[in-house]
N, C-alpha and C positions, 0 to 999 in steps of 0.2 A: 541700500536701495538700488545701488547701480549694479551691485550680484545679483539681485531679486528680476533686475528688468533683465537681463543678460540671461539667465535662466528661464526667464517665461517666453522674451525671443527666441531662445533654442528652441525650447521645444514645442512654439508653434512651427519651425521649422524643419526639427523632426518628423512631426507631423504632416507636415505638408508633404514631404519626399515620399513617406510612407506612401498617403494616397494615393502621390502619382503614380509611383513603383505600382503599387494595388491594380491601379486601372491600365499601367501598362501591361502587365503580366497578364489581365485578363483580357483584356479586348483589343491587344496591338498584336505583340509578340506571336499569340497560336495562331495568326492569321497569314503572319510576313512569311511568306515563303520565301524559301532558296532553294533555287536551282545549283546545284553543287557539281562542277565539270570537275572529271578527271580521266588520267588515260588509264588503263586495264591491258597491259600483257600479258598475253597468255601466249601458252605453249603450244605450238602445234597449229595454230592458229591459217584457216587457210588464206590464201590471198588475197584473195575477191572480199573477204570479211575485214582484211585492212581499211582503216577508217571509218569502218561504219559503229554505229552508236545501241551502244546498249542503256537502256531508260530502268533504274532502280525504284518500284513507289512498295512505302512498306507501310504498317499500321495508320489505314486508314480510319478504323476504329469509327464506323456509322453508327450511330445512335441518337439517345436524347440528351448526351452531355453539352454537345455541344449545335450552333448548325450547321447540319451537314450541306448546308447549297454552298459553302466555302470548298467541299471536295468534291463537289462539279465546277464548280469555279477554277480550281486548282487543275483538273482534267483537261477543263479547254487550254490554259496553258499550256500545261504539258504536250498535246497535240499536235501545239504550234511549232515544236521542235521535230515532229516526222522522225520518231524514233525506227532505229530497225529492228532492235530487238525491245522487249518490253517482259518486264517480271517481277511479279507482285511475289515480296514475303511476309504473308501473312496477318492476320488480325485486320479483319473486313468489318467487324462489325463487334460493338458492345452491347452484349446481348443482353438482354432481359426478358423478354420476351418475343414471341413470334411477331411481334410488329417490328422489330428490327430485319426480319428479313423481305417484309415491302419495302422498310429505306434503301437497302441492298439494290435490289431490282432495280430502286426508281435510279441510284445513281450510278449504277451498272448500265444506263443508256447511253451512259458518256465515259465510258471505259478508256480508256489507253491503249490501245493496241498497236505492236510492233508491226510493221510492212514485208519482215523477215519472218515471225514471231514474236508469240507470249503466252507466257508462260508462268505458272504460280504455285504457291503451296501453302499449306493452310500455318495459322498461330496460335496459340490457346485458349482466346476467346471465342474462336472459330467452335467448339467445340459446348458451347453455351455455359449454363450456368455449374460453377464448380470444375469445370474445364471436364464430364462427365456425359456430354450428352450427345454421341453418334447421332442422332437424328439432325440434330442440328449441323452438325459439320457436313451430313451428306448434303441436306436441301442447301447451304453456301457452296458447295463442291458444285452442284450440278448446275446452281444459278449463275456459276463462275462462267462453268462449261457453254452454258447456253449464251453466254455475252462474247464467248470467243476466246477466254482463256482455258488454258490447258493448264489442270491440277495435280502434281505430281505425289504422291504420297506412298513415298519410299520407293520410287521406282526413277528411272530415266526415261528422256527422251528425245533424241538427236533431233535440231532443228537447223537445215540451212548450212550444215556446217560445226555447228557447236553439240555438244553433248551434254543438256542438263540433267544432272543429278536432285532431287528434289527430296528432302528429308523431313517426315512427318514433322509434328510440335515433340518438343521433351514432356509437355507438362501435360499432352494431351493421352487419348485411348489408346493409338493407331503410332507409337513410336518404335520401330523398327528399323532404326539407321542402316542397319546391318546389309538390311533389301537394296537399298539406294545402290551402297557403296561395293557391293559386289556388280555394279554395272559400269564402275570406272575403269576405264579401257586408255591405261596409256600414252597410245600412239594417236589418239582424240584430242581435239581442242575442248576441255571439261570448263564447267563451272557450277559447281554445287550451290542451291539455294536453302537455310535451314533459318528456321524464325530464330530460335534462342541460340546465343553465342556460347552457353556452357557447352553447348554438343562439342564443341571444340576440344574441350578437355579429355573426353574420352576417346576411349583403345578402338574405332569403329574407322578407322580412315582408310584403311586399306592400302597403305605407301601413296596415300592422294599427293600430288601435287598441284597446287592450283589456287585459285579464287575461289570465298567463299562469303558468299553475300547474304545478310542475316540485318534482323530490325528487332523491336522487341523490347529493348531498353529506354527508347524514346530519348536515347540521349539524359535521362536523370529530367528531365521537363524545366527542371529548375538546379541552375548552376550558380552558386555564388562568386563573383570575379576571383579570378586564379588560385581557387578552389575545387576541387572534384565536386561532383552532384552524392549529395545526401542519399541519395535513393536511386538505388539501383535494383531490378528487381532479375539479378546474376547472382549469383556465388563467385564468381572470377572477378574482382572490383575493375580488373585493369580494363574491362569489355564495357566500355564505354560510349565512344561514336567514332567513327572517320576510320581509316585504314591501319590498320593492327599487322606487323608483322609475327607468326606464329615462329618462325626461326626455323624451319624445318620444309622449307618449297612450298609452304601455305603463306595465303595473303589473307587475312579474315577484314574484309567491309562491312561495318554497324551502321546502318541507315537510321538519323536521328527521328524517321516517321513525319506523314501528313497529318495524322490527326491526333486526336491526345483523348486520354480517357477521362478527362477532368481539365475544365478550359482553364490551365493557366501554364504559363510558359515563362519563364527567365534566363537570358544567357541562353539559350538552348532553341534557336528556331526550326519550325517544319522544313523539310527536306524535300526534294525528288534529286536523285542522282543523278547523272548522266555520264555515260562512260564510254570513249574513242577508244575501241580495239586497235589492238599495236600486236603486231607478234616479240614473243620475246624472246631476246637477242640470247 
């Protein structure tokens, strides 16, 4: 009888963790955001840029999974931080249909923008259903455009001092790393922004040296304690979140993402980066 009651007390207690776990992961976790400070060295870097901040937001991922007034919510904070530089990598929006690019617009009123610059490049859903449909990526390109980011897609473009490199999606139409990276110049203060961290693994760098600021992986959404995330959606397992060194003058930063494709979160909370330029020694 005392094993029978011992067993039935566990496992209404199992139970119980279970739900809460459940209802944490759904309605706490994708919500709690972090502000994640770090310094960023770069090379070449000119003076007057010493100290000033560069603002990271990646997969904001608009749609009907989840709601989106959490990612103007999340804008007005970010705001409050008067970033100088600002640079979206990619996945604006969970497409399904052309009504995801009214939610765009409407939260594209409360954009982020740098006081230096900002700057962006497109992700794989950017590219709508099947990661197949140029129309869709241009009409997000130009609604970028129109809110005041600048879209880079395989190309560069010096702002202020910095020299962004901007490299289409891997998964999308329009992936030409090769365009970016013959714009990397040197004797520039660079930093390339590419959505998927696999780009890393291929032959397209061009002797870069540098930061390389990338989102896409969402951090795995769900990490079990001191266990890697189940689901990764890389072929390179170890491109996970936070700051990666490549071992070869590259620094690779995975932005764990503001919004999530499916509201649940574990171990693994939304993100905006924030990075104090340092030149490096």
């Amino acid at each position: 009888m005392k094993r029978r009651k011992f067993l039935k007390r566990s496992f209404k207690w199992f139970v119980g963790i279970g739900v809460l776990t459940g209802l944490y992961s759904w309605q706490i976790e994708p919500f709690w955001l972090e502000f994640v400070h770090k310094k960023m060295p770069i090379r070449n870097l000119p003076p007057q840029l010493v100290g000033k901040t560069l603002m990271q937001i990646s997969d904001i991922h608009v749609g009907n999974a989840f709601d989106y007034a959490y990612i103007i919510e999340s804008f007005k904070k970010a705001q409050e931080f008067n970033p100088d530089f600002v640079v979206y990598t990619g996945d604006y929006v969970s497409y399904e249909t052309d009504e995801q690019l009214g939610q765009l617009k409407e939260v594209l009123n409360y954009v982020v923008k740098g006081s230096l610059g900002t700057i962006g490049i497109l992700g794989n859903h950017d590219y709508g259903i099947d990661y197949e449909e140029e129309r869709v990526a241009q009409h997000i390109t130009e609604l970028l455009e129109s809110a005041g980011v600048s879209i880079l897609r395989n190309n560069s473009l010096e702002v202020n001092g910095i020299n962004f490199l901007g490299i289409d999606d891997l998964w999308g139409l329009n992936f030409c790393p090769e365009k970016a990276m013959k714009k990397y110049e040197p004797s520039k203060a660079n930093i390339v922004l590419c959505h998927n961290p696999d780009v890393c693994d291929l032959p397209i760098w061009n002797n870069y040296k540098g930061w390389i600021l990338a989102g896409h992986t969402h951090g795995g959404q769900v990490k079990p304690p001191f266990l890697p995330p189940p689901l990764l959606p890389v072929k390179n397992r170890k491109y996970t979140a936070g700051e990666i060194s490549l071992e070869d003058d590259r620094t690779l930063y995975i932005n764990r993402a503001l919004g999530c494709l499916l509201q649940v979160r574990f171990n693994v909370r939304p993100e905006i980066t924030l990075f104090e330029l340092t030149q490096e020694v």
